[in-house]
C-alpha positions in Angstrom: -56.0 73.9 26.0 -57.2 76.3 28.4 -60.2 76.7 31.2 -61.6 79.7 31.0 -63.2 80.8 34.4 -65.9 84.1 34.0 -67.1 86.1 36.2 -70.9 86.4 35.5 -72.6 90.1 34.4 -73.0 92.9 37.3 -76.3 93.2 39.2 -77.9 95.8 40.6 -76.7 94.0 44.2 -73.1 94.2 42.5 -73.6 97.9 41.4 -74.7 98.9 45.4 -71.7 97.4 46.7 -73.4 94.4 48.7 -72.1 91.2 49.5 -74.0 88.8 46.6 -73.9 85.3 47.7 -76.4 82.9 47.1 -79.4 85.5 47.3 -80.3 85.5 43.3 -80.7 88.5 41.7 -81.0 89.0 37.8 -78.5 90.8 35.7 -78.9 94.8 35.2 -78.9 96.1 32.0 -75.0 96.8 31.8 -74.6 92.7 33.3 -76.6 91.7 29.9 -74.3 93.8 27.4 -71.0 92.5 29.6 -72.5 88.9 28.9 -72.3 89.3 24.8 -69.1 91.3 25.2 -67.4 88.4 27.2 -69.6 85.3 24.8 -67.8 87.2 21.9 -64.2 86.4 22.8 -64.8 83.0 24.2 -63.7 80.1 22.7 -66.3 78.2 19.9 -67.3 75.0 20.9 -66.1 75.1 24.6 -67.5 73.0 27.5 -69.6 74.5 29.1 -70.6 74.8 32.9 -72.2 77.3 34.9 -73.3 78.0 38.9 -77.1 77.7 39.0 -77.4 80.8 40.4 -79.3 82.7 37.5 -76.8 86.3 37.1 -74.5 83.2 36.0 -76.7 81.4 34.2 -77.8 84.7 31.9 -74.0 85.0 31.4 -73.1 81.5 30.0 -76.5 81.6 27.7 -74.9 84.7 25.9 -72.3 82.3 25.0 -73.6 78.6 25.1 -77.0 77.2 24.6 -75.9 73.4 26.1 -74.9 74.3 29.6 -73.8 71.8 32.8 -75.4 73.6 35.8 -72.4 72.4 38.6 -73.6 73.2 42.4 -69.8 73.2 43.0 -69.3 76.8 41.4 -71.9 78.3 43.2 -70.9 81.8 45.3 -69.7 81.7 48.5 -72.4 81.5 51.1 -72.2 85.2 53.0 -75.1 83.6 55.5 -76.1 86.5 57.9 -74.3 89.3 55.6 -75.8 88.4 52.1 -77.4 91.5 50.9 -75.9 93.2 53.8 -73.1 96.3 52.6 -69.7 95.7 53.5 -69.4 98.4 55.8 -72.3 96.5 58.0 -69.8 93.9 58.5 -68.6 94.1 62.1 -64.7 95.1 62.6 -63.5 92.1 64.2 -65.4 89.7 61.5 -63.5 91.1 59.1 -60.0 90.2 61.2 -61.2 86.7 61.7 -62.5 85.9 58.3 -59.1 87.8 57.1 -56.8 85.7 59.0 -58.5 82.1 59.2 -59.6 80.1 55.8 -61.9 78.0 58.5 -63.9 81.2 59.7 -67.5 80.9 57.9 -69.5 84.1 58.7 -72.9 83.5 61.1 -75.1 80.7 58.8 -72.5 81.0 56.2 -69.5 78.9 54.4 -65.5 79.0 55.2 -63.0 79.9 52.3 -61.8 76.4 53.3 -64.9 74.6 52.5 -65.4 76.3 49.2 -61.9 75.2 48.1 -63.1 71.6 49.3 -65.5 71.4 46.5 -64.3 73.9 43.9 -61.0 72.1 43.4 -62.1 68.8 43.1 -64.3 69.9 40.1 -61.1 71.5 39.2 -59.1 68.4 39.0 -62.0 66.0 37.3 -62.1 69.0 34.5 -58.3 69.1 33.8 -57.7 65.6 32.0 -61.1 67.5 29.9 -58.8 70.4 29.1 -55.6 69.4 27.8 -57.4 68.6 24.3 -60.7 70.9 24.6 -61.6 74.3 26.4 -63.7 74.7 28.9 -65.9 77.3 30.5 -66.7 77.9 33.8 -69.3 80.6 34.2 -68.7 81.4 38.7 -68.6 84.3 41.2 -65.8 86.0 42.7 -64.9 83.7 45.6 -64.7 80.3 43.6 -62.8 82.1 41.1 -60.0 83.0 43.1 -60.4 78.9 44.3 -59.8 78.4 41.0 -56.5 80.9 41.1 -55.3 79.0 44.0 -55.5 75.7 42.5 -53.9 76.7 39.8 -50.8 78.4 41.5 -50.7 75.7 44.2 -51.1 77.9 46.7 -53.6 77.4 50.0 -57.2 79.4 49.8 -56.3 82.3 51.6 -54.8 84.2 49.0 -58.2 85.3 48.3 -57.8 88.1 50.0 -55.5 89.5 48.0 -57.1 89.5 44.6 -59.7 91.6 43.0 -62.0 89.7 40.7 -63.8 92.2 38.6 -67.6 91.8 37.1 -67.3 90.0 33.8 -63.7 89.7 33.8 -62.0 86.3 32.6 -59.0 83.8 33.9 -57.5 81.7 31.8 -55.9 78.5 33.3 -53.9 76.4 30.8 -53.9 72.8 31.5 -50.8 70.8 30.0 -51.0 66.9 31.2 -53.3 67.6 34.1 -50.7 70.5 35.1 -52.4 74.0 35.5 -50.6 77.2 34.9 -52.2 80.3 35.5 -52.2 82.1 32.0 -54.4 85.2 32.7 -56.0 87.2 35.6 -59.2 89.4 35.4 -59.1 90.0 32.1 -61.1 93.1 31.2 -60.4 94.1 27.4 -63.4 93.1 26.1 -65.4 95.0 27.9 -63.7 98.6 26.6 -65.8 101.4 26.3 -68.5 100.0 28.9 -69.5 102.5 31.6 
């Protein structure tokens, strides 16, 4: 069987091109209509489980009305630069965070420490998967956690994926072995501006 890791639905903080960690905001108008586009090609009767954040949240009630709120897929935390555009990120914060999984930003969380509690939910969901789906509705930086675990391949390969508003991964699970089926799957959301 598979796990099936979403992005939630874009916000208006998503749209504006800032950093979204934990701040909270709702899903825009086009988040809500990518949230029944991704429920419809989900799998029926899937696990579900969702960050707690509520642009998440909104995404996995499209799809599921019994949903486990897990603290472990909750965003990256930005700290000082949550909210903040990208281009307000100093030059040589970018080359540290870039080049060390153990940087955390000013008040904020290392790539390292995310994959310290995204993969272990990770591994107590696989024995899960190999006879039923399961969903994780997530953000951007636990999803590519989720990529890593599943190639076997350390956190800092985050850099080098793009994980697109409501896309999907699909991670197949074959006795407690994952294999990366899918990446950022976007097809059901054709014809969406």
């Amino acid at each position: 069987m598979t796990i099936w890791v979403v992005r939630h639905g874009r916000t208006t903080a998503n749209a504006s091109g800032l950093l979204l960690g934990r701040a909270d905001p709702p899903l825009d108008d086009l988040g809500q209509e990518q949230a029944r586009r991704i429920a419809a090609v989900l799998p029926e009767g899937a696990s579900c489980f969702s960050s707690p954040l509520r642009r998440t949240i909104a995404t996995a009630e499209a799809f599921a009305s019994e949903i486990t709120i897990d603290e472990r897929l909750i965003e990256l935390d930005y700290g000082d630069f949550d909210l903040k555009p990208l281009s307000d990120v100093p030059a040589e914060v970018w080359r540290a965070w870039r080049s060390d999984p153990q940087f955390a930003p000013p008040n904020g969380e290392s790539l390292l420490a995310l994959s310290d509690r995204v993969w272990p939910l990770l591994e107590e969901l696989a024995p899960r998967a190999v006879d039923n789906d399961i969903v994780l509705f997530s953000h951007v930086s636990p999803i590519k956690a989720a990529v890593a675990w599943a190639l076997g391949v350390g956190i800092e390969i985050s850099w080098r994926c793009h994980v697109a508003p409501a896309s999907i991964v699909k991670i197949g699970v074959t006795g407690n072995r994952p294999t990366l089926l899918s990446f950022n799957e976007q097809a059901h959301l054709e014809g969406l501006d």
